[in-house]
C-alpha positions in Angstrom: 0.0 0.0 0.0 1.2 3.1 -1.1 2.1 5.8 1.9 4.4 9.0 3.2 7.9 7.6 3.4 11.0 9.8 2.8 13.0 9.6 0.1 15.3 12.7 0.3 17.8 13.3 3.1 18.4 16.5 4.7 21.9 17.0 3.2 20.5 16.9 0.4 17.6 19.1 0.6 20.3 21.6 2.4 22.2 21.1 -1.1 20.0 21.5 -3.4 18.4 25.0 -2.3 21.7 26.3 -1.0 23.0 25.8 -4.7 19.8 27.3 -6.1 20.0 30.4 -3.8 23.9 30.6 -4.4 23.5 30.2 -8.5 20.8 32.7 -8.7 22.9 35.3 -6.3 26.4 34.8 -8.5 24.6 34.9 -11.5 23.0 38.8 -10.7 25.9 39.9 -9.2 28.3 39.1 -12.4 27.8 42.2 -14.4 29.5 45.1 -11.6 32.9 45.8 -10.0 30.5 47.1 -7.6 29.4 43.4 -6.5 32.6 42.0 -7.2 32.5 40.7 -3.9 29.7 38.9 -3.4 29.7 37.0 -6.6 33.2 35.6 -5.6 31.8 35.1 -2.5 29.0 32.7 -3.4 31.0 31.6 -6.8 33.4 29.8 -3.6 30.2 28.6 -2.1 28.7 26.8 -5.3 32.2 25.2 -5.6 32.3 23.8 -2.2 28.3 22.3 -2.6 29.1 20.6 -6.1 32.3 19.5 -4.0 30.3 17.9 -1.2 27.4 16.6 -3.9 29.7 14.6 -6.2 31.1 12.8 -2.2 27.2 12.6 -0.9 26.5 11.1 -4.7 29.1 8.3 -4.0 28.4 7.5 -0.2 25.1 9.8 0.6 21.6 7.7 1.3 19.8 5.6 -1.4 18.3 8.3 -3.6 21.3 10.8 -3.6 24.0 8.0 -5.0 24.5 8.7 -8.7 24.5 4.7 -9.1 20.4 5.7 -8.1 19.7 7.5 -11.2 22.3 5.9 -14.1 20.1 6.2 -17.0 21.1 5.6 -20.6 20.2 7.8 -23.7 17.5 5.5 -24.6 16.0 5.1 -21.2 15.8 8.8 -21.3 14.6 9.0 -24.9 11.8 7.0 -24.2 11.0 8.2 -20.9 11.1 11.9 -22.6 8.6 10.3 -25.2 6.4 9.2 -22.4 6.0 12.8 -21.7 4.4 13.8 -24.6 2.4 10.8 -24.5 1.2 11.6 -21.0 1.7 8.7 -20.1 5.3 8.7 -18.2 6.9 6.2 -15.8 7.0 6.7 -12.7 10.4 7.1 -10.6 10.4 7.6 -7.2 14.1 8.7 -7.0 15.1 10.9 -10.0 13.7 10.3 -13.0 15.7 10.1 -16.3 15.3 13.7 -17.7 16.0 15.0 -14.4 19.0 13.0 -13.8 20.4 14.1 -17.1 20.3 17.9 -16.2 21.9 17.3 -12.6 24.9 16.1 -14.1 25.2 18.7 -16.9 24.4 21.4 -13.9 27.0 19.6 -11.8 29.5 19.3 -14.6 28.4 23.0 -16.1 29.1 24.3 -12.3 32.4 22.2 -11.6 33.7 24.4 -14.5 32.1 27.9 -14.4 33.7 28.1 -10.9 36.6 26.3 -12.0 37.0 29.2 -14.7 36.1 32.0 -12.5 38.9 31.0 -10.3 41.6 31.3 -13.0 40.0 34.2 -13.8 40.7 35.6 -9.9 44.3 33.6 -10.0 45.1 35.7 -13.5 46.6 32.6 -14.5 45.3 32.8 -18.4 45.0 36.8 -17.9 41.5 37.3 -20.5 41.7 33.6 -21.2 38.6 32.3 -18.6 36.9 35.3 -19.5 34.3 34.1 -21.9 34.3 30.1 -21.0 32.9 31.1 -17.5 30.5 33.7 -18.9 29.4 30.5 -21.6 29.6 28.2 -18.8 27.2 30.5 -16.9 24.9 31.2 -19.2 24.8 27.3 -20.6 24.3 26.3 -16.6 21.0 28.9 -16.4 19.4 27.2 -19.7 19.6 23.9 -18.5 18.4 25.6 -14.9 15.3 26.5 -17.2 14.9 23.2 -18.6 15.2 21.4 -15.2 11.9 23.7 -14.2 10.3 23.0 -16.8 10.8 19.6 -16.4 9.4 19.6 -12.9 6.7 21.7 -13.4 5.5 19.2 -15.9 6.3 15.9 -14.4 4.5 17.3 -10.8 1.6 17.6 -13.3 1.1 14.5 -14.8 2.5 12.3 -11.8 0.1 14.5 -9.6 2.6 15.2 -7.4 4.5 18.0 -5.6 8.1 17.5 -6.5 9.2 21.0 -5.0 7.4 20.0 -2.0 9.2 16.8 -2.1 12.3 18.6 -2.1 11.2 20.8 0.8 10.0 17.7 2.8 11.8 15.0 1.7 8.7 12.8 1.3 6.7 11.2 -1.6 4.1 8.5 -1.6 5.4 5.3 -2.2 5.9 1.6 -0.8 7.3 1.2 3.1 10.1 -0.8 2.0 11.1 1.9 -0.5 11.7 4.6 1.8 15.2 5.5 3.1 15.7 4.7 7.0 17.7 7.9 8.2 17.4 11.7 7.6 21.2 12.3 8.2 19.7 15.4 10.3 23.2 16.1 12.1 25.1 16.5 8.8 22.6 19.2 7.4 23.1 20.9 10.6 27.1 20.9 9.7 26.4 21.6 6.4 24.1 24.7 7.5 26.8 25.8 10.2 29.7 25.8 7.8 27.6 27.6 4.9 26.5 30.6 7.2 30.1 30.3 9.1 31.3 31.0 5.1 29.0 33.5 4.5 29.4 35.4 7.8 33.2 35.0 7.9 34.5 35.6 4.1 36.8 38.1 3.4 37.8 39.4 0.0 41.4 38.0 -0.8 42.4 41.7 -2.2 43.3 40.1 -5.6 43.6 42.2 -8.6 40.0 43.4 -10.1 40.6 41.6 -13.3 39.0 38.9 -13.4 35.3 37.8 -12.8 32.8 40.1 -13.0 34.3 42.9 -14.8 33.7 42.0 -18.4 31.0 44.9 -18.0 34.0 47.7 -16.9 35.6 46.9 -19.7 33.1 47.7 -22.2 32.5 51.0 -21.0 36.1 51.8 -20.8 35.9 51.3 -24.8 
């Protein structure tokens, strides 16, 4: 019989909405010298989640593993198909659409921030310049895809996958459920995010470098 079990772990849930809200905040503050700052600031903090989510995908509870939602091109092709049909299969973990744009959002991440911080180092001088401006703008497309993906699965599933995420429950079968919330590492995770937040301080690097493509032009 179908019931309330949980199926996403705190550290998870922590993850996933601290990356949002970090994403969304680098992303706005990339056009000013003025925000400079901040947009290193949380550019650091996306680097350290996708750091702890490729760990927590290797070692984390039964949903979060990446082994959890391994789906080939055709799985995902036919599931995508499904879709249109209306008549999709039902996953209770990820299901293949959306596993496909967490790893391009992990992968697109991994290297924006990667990028940004050669741009901070001055290592290639102008060089990360427009690969972590692509890499931003790819990561926010797919962002928009992964929406629209959840909007319409909630729909036809006729469920609440934002919720979900909030919650960390779905309807499903008792033995399917995951046993533990891992409550005590969110709390850690939450500690050392606002510890980070509270406690940065700009490294006093030159100004070239992320964020400043803007300047530029209207120095021209």
């Amino acid at each position: 019989m179908s019931q309330r079990i949980l199926v996403w772990d705190i550290p998870t849930r922590v993850f996933h909405w601290a990356l949002v809200l970090s994403f969304v905040g680098a992303f706005l503050t990339s056009e000013t010298e003025r925000t400079r700052d901040l947009h290193l600031m949380l550019g650091y903090l996306m680097l350290g989640l996708i750091a702890f989510r490729l760990v927590w995908g290797l070692v984390g509870s039964r949903y979060a593993r990446f082994a959890s939602f391994l789906f080939s091109p055709t799985e995902t092709l036919a599931y995508v198909k499904s879709l249109y049909q209306r008549t999709p299969r039902h996953y209770l973990g990820h299901n293949p659409a959306g596993a496909w744009s967490i790893f391009l959002l992990l992968s697109l991440g991994l290297l924006a921030c990667g990028s940004g911080v050669g741009l901070v180092l001055e290592s290639g001088g102008e060089l990360f310049e427009e690969p972590h401006e692509t890499l931003a703008y790819a990561m926010l497309a797919v962002v928009f895809v992964h929406v629209a993906g959840v909007v319409v699965s909630s729909l036809l599933h006729h469920e609440n996958l934002v919720g979900a995420m909030v919650s960390g429950h779905k309807s499903g079968e008792a033995d399917q459920g995951i046993a533990r919330h891992f409550g005590w590492l969110g709390v850690i995770m939450a500690i050392i995010i606002a510890s980070f937040l509270m406690l940065y301080q700009p490294s006093g690097t030159s100004t070239a470098g992320i964020g400043t493509s803007s300047t530029h032009h209207e120095e021209d």
